[in-house]
C-alpha positions in Angstrom: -34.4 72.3 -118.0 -35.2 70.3 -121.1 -32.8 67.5 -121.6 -33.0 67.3 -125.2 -32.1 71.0 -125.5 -29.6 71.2 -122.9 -27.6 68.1 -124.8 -28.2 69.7 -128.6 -25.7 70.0 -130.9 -26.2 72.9 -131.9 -26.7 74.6 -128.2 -23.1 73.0 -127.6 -21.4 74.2 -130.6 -22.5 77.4 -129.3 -21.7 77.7 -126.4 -17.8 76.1 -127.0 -17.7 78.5 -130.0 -18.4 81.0 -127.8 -16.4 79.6 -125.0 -13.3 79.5 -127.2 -13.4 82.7 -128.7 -14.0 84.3 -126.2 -11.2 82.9 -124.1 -8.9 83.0 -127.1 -9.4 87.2 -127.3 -9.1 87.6 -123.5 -5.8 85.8 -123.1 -4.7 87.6 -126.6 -5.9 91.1 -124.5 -4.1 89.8 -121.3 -1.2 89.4 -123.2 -0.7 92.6 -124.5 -1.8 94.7 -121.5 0.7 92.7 -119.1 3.7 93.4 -121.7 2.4 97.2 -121.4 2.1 97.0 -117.6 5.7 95.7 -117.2 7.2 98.5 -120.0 8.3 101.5 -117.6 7.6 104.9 -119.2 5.6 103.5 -121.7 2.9 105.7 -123.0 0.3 103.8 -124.7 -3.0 103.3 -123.3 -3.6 100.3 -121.2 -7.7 100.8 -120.8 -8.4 99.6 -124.5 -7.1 96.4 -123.7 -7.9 96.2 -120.2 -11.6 97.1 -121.1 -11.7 94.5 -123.9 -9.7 91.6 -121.5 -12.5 92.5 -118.5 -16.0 92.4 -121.0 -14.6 89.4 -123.1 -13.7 87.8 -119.5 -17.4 88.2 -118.4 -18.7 86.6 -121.9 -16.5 83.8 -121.1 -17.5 83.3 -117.5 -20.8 83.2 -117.8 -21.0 80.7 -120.7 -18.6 79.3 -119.2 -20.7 79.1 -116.4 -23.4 78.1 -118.1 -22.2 75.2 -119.6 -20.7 73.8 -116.6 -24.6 73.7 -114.9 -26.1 71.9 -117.7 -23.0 69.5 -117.6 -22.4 67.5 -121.1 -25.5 64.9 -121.2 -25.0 63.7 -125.5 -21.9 61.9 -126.9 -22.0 65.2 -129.1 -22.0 67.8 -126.4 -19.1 65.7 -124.6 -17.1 65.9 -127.7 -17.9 69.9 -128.3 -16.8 70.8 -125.1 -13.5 68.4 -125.7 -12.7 70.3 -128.7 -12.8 73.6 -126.9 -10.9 71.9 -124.3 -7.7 70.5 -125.8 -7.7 73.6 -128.0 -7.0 75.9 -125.0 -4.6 73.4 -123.6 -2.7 73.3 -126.7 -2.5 77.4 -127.0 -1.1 77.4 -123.2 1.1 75.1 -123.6 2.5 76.5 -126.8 2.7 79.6 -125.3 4.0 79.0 -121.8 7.1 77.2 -123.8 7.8 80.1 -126.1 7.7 82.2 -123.1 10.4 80.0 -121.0 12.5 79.5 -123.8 12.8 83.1 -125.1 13.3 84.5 -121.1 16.6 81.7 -120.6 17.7 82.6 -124.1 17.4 86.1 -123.0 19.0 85.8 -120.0 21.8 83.7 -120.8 22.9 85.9 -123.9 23.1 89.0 -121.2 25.4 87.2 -119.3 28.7 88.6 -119.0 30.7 85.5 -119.9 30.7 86.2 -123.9 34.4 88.3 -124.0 33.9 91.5 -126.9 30.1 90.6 -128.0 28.2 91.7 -125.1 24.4 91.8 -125.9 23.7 95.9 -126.1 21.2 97.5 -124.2 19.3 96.9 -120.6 18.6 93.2 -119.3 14.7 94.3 -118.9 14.0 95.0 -122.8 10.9 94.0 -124.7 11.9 90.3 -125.5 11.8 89.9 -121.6 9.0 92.1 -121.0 6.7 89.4 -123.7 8.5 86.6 -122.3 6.7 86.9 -118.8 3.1 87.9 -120.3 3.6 84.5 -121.9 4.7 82.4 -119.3 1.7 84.2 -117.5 -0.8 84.2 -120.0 0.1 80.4 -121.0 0.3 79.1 -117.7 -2.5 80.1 -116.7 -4.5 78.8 -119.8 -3.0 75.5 -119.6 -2.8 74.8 -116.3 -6.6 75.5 -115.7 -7.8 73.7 -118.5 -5.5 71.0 -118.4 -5.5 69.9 -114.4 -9.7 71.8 -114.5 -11.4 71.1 -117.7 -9.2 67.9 -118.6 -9.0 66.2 -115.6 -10.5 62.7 -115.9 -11.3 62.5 -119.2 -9.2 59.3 -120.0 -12.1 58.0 -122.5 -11.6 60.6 -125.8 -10.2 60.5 -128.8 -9.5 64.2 -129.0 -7.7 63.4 -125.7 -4.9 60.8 -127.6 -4.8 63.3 -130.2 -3.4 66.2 -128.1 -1.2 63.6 -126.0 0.4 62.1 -129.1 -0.2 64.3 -131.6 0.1 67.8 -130.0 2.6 67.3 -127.3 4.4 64.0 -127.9 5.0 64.2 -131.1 6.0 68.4 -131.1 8.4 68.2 -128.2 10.2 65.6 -130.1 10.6 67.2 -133.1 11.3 70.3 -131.2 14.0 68.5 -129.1 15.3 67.0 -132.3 15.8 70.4 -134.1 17.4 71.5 -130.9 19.7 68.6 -130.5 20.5 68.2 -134.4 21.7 71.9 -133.9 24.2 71.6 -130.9 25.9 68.6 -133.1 26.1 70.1 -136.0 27.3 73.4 -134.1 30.0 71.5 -132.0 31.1 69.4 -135.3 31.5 72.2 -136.9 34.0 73.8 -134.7 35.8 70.8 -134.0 36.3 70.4 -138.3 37.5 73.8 -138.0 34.7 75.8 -140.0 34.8 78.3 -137.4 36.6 81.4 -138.3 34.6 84.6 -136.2 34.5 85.0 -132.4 34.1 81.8 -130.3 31.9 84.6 -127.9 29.2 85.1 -130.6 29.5 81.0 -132.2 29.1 80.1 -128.5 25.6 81.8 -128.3 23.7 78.8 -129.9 23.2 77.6 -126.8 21.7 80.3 -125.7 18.1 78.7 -127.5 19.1 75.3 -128.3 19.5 73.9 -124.7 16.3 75.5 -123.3 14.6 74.3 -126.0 15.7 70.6 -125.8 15.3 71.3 -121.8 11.7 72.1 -122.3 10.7 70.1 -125.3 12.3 66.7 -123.1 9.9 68.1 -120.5 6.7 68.1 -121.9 8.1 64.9 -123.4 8.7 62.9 -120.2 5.5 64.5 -118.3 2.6 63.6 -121.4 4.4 60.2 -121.9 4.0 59.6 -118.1 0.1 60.4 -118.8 -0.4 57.9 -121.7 1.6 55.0 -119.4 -0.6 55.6 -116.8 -4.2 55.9 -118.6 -3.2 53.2 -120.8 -5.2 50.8 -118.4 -8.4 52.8 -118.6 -8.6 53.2 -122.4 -6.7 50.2 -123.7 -7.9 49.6 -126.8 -7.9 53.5 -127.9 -4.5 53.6 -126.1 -3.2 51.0 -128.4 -4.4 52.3 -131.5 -3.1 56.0 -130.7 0.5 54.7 -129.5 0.7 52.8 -133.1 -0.1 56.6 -134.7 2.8 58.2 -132.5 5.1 54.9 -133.0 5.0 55.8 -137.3 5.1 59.2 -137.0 8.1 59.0 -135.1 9.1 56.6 -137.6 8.8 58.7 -140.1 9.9 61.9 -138.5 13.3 59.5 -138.0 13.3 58.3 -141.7 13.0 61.8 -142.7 16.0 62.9 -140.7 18.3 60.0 -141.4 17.4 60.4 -145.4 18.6 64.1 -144.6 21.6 63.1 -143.3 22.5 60.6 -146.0 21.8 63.1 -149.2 23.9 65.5 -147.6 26.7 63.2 -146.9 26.5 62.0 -150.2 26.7 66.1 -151.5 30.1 65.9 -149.5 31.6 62.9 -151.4 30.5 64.5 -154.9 31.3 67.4 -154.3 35.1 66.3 -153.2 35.2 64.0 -156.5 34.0 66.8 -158.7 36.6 68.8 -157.0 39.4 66.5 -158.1 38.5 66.0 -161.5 39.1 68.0 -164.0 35.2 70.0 -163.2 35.5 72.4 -160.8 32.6 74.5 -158.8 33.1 77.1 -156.9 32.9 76.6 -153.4 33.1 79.1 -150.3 35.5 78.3 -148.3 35.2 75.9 -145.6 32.3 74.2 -147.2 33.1 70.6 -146.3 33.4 71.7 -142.7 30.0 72.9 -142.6 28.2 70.4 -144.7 29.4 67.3 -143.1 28.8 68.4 -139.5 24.9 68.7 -140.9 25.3 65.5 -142.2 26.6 63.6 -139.5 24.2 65.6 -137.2 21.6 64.7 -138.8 22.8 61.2 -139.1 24.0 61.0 -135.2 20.0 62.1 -134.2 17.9 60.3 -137.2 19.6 56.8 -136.9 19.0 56.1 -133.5 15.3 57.6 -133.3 14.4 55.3 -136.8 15.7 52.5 -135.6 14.3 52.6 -132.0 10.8 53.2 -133.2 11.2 51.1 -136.1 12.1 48.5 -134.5 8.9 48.5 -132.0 7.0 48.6 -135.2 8.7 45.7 -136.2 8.1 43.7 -132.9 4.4 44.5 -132.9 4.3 43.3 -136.9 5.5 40.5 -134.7 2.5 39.7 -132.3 0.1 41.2 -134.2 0.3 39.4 -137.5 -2.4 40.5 -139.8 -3.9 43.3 -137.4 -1.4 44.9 -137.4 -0.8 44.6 -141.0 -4.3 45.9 -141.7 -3.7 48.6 -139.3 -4.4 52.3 -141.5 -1.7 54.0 -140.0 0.9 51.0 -141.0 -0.6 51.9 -145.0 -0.5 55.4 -144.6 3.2 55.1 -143.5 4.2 52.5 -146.3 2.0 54.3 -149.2 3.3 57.6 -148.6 6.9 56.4 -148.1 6.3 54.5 -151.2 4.7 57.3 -153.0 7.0 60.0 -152.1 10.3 58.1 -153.0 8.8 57.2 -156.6 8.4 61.0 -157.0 11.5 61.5 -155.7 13.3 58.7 -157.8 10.9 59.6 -161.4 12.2 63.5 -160.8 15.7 63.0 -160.1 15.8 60.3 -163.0 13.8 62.8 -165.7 17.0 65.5 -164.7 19.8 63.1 -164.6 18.5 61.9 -168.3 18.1 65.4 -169.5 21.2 66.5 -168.6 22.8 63.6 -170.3 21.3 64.1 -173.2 22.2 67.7 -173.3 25.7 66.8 -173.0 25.7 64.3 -175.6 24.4 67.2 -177.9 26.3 70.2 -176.5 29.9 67.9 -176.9 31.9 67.5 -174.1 31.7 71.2 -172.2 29.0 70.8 -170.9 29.5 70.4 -166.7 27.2 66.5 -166.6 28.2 65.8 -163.4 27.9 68.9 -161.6 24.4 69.9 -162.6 22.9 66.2 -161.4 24.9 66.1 -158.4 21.8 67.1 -156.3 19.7 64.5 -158.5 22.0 61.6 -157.8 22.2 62.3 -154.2 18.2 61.5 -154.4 18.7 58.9 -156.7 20.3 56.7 -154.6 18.5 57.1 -151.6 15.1 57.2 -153.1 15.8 53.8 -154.8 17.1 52.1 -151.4 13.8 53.3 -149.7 11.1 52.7 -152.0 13.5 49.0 -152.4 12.9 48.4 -148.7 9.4 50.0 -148.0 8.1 48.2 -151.0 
């Protein structure tokens, strides 16, 4: 009953390490003795993990327990437990997404609608069997320590870190890989670069819509929780949206660049074609490189320009706070920094290889071994130009 002792440091770093690994081995133990429990005729033996799910369980439960008695009196037990917290939500919400996702890609690829390329074998297989244990396993980890552990706990840092960080930012670039891939996909078949069985081409969406489905669901639900807390942390609020608003940024910079360097690739590759240099290409290459592009182009565009432009507003109002603000340097720095490497490399090639052509006469292929380095030439100058 000692205050000092219950609020330790190091008594809470125990008990969460505990409390964490021991959930951590349970769920892992749940896991694999519910994909066992749903496998018919399987042989293996369920009590090893059943055993080691029901004694780990009881470790956890009664620190858990424990912990939950003695409540979180220091600014360093509050932010232990929060640790242990967020980590568990983050592993159940991980989980509980891989889980739906693989089940409806699953399920949609057994449907009988895809003509001569029928998925072989029973619906109930192993990939459906683990798809279930996860949705189980995950829900239940997130759900209790998300609406349980969670609940209330508007004034954390760890807390903007998981919302922005974790889930924010993932299910956007989860979306975005999803949606860049249904472009590019569809482009590609309406250039013509489609020369198999529309059945078996088709079967992309088979993981790219469930995973934009999900991914703009976690999305919409964790950016309706910062809205509404926003009140009741402002300040910390603020601060954590300006992290999310340049990572985004950036994540839409990164895409759009992408984009760009592979449209470029198209265009040299087409001049080098009609000169005199030829390199061999498979066929049907321009089909499938300029659908990426102008995927990538069609999704990066509009996500830089939306969040760079809210940057841009609150540069605005904020004047030299914001200026000052570290996320704005670590954006412009490391923009900065990586398009000098990126312009310093691609320069040291494209000089070499001239220079080897001006000794080796005029055989030597110049333009198609710096095609790739002038393709990063140009864009690395335009965006070290404007970020600098």
């Amino acid at each position: 009953h000692h205050e000092v002792e219950i609020g330790s440091a190091t008594r809470k770093l125990f008990l969460n390490f505990i409390l964490t690994v021991s959930a951590l081995t349970a769920l892992s133990f749940l896991l694999s003795f519910l994909q066992l429990l749903l496998s018919s005729g399987n042989s293996a033996p369920l009590a090893p993990m059943l055993s080691t799910f029901v004694i780990t369980g009881v470790v956890w439960q009664y620190h858990w327990r424990v912990a939950e008695v003695e409540g979180q009196p220091s600014p360093a037990a509050r932010t232990l437990r929060r640790w242990y917290v967020y980590i568990l939500c983050g592993f159940g919400l991980v989980l509980l997404s891989f889980g739906v996702v693989n089940l409806i890609n699953v399920s949609v690829r057994s449907l009988p609608v895809w003509s001569d390329t029928l998925v072989s074998g029973p619906f109930w297989n192993n990939s459906v069997r683990n798809s279930i244990s996860m949705i189980v396993v995950g829900g239940i980890a997130w759900l209790f320590h998300w609406f349980r552990m969670a609940k209330g706990d508007v004034d954390s840092g760890l807390r903007e870190v998981y919302l922005y960080l974790i889930t924010i930012l993932g299910s956007a670039i989860a979306g975005l890989v999803a949606m860049t891939d249904i472009i590019y996909s569809l482009l590609n078949l309406a250039f013509g670069g489609v020369t198999g069985a529309l059945g078996a081409y088709f079967q992309f969406i088979s993981w790219t819509v469930p995973t934009f489905l999900v991914a703009l669901a976690i999305w919409v639900y964790h950016q309706k929780i910062t809205e509404e807390e926003s009140t009741q942390a402002e300040q910390r609020h603020f601060s954590a949206q300006r992290v999310h608003l340049y990572l985004m940024s950036l994540v839409g910079l990164g895409t759009l660049i992408g984009g760009v360097i592979a449209l470029f690739g198209v265009l040299l590759n087409v001049i080098i074609n009609a000169s005199v240099t030829t390199i061999v290409l498979a066929p049907g290459w321009w089909q499938s490189q300029l659908s990426l592009a102008l995927a990538l182009l069609i999704v990066g565009v509009p996500l830089w320009l939306n969040y760079w432009r809210k940057v841009l507003r609150r540069v605005e109002s904020g004047t030299v706070v914001e200026w000052a603000a570290r996320s704005r340097r670590i954006y412009l720095y490391l923009t900065v920094i990586a398009a000098i490497i990126a312009l310093a490399v691609s320069l040291v090639w494209v000089v070499y290889q001239l220079l080897i052509g001006i000794l080796r006469g005029p055989a030597s292929d110049i333009l198609v071994n710096i095609r790739w380095s002038l393709q990063i030439l140009f864009i690395a100058a335009a965006v070290l130009y404007y970020h600098f």
